[in-house]
N, C-alpha and C positions, 0 to 999 in steps of 0.2 A: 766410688771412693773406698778403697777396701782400707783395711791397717795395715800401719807400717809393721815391718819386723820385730821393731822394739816395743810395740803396743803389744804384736803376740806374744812378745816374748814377757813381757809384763803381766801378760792373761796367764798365761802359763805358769808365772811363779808367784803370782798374790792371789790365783781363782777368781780375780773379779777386773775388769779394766772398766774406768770411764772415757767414754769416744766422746769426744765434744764436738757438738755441732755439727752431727752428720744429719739430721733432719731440719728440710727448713718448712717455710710458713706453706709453700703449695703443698707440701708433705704430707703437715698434718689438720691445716684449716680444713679441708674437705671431711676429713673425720671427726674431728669439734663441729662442725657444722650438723651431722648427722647425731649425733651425740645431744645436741640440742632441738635437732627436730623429734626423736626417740622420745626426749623428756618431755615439749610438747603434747605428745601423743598418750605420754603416760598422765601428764597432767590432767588432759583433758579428759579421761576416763574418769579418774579420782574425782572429778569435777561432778560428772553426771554421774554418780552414783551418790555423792552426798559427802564421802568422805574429804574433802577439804573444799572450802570457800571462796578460796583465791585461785586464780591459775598461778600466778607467781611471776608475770611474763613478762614484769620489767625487771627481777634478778637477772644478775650476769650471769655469765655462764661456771663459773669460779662459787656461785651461792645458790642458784636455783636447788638443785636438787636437795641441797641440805634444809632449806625451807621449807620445800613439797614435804621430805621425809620427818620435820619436827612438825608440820601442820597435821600428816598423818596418823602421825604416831607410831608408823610399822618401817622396814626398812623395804627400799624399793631397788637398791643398787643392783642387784642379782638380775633386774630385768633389764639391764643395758648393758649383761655381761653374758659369754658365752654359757651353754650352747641358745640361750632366749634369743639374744641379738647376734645374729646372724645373716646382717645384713649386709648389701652391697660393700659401700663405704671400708666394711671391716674387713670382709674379703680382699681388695683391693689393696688395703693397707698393708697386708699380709703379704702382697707382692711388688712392695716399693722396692725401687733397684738397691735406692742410696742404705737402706735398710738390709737387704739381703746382700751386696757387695762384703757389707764387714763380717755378716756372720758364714759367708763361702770362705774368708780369708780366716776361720777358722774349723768349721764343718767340712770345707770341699766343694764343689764344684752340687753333688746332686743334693738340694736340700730339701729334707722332710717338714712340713708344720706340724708340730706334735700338738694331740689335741688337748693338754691341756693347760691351755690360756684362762688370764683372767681379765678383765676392766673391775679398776679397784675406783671408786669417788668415793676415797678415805674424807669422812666429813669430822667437821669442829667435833670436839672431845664435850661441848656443848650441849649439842643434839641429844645426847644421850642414848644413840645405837651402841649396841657389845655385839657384833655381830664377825661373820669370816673378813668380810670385808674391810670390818672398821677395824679389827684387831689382827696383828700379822705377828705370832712368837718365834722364837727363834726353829730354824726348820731347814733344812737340805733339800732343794728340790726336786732332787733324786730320788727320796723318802717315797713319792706320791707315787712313783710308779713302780713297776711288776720287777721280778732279781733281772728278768731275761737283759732290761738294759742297762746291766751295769756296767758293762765293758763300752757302752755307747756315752759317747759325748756330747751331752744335752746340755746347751745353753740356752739360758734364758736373758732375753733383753728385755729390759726396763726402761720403758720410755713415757716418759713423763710428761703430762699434757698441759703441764702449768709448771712454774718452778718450784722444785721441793727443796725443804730448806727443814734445817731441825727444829723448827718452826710448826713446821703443816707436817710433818710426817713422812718423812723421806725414808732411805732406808740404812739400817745398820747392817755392819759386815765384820766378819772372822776374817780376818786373810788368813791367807797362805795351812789353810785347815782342810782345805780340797784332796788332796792324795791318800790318805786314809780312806777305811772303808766308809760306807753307810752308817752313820749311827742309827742305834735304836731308837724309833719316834713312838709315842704315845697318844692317843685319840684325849684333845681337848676340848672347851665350846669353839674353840675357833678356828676345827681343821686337825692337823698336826702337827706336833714340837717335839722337839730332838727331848728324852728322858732325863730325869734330874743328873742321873748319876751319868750321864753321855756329854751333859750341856758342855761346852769349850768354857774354858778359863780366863777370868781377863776380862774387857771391857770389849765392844765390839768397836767398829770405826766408822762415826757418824760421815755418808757419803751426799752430799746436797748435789744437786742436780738441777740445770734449767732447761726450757722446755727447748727442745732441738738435739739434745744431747742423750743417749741411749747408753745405759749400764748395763755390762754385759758378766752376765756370772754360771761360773762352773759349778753345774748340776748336788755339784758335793760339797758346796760353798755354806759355810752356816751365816745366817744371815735373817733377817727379819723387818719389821720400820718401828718407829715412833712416833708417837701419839701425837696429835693433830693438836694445837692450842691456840693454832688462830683461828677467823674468823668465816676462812673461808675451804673450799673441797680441795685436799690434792688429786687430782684425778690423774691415774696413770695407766699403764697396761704391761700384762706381763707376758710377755709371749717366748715358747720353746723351739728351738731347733735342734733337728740332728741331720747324719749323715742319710740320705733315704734308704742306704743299701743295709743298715742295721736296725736291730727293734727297736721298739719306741718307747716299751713298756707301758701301755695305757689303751686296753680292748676298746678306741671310740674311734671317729671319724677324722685322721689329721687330712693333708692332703699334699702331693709333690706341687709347689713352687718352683722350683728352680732343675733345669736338668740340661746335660747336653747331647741326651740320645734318648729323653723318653716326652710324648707330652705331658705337661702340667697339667694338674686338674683344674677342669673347666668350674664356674659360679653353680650351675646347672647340677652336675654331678656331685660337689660339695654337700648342696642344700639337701638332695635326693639319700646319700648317705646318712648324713642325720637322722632324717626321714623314719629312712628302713631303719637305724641305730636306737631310736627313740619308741618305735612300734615290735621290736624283736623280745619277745618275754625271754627269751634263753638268759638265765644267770650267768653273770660274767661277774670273775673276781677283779675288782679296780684298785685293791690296797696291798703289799704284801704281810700287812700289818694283820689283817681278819682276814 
């Protein structure tokens, strides 16, 4: 299902388009399902060691982890988000057709997975986590990586594994703020945000989202979400693409998905990458910021 013309052509002049309903339930149950076997396993550790009481294992999947993480006390999201989780399920997802058709119809034919993705279970404002995950300020996603990809068109899709709503913490957006350069970003607790005197003017544009539906946004898009006030996780994920024949800006392990004259990187080769990425003491600059 790729986009229509008027969808790119919408991408191209607001920086951001919502595709409705380009993922269905075989899509993404296979990776909620893994998502909740991940939290079992984390549970169950938490367990034998002492630090929480309960497994938690009749919460939904929409509550478990927020429960694990207030019975805790500490935040655990980072360990069902890349590079920790780095499992089948997530790989795979990384190469759904219906997924990678919309973003060809805007990258091209060869597509890169630029490595840096996130899995966000934005939990209740509740819980009392202030963390990268629970917190998102306003920020370009182009900020995070190296100058080399500035001329490379990095989108990123937001795909939402429950419905977000300005509710749970969906995401806010700048439109049509993409064509300018990079603004200057700042090191906060939670990541990086575009500087006071850079921030965009105006209100941003609350975007709700339900779960099948993928938000697709230009690398230079200022944008951010909103705080969580109900009762249960928005859980989403945020994943980048570019074209594979230009730089990615980010010294770590993406991998080709999609091409018409080279193979894709196999699971095998993936994992091994990291691997060596994770045991290489060689200093690598990952900000253009420090």
């Amino acid at each position: 299902m790729s986009l229509s013309i008027s969808q790119i052509n919408s991408f191209h002049r607001n920086g951001y388009l919502v595709a409705r309903q380009i993922l269905r339930t075989e899509d993404l149950d296979p990776l909620i399902s893994d998502f909740s076997r991940l939290i079992d396993e984390i549970a169950e550790q938490l367990y034998q060691e002492g630090a929480i009481q309960s497994l938690f294992e009749k919460e939904p999947f929409e509550r478990r982890i927020a429960s694990i993480t207030a019975a805790t006390g500490k935040s655990i999201q980072s360990q069902v988000s890349f590079p920790v989780n780095l499992r089948r399920p997530l790989f795979n997802f990384l190469h759904s057709d219906r997924l990678l058709d919309i973003i060809e119809s805007l990258v091209g034919p060869e597509i890169y997975s630029n490595p840096t993705h996130h899995v966000r279970p934005k939990l209740p404002e509740s819980v009392g986590m202030d963390d990268w995950v629970q917190q998102s300020p306003v920020h370009q996603d182009a900020a995070v990586l190296m100058p080399e990809a500035d001329d490379t068109l990095v989108i990123t899709s937001w795909v939402p594994l429950v419905d977000a709503t300005e509710t749970n913490g969906t995401l806010c957006i700048y439109p049509r703020l993409h064509t300018g350069p990079v603004r200057r970003h700042v090191k906060c607790p939670y990541g990086w945000t575009i500087s006071e005197d850079e921030k965009p003017a105006g209100e941003p544009v609350i975007v709700p989202a339900q779960k099948g539906d993928v938000i697709l946004i230009h690398g230079r898009t200022p944008h951010g979400s909103v705080p969580n006030w109900s009762d249960h996780v928005r859980w989403s994920l945020d994943l980048r693409w570019h074209d594979a024949r230009k730089p990615g800006g980010r010294p770590l392990p993406g991998m080709l998905v999609r091409s018409t004259d080279q193979p894709i990187t196999c699971y095998e080769d993936w994992i091994q990458a990291w691997q060596d990425a994770q045991a290489d003491p060689t200093p690598r600059k990952m900000y253009r910021w420090i």
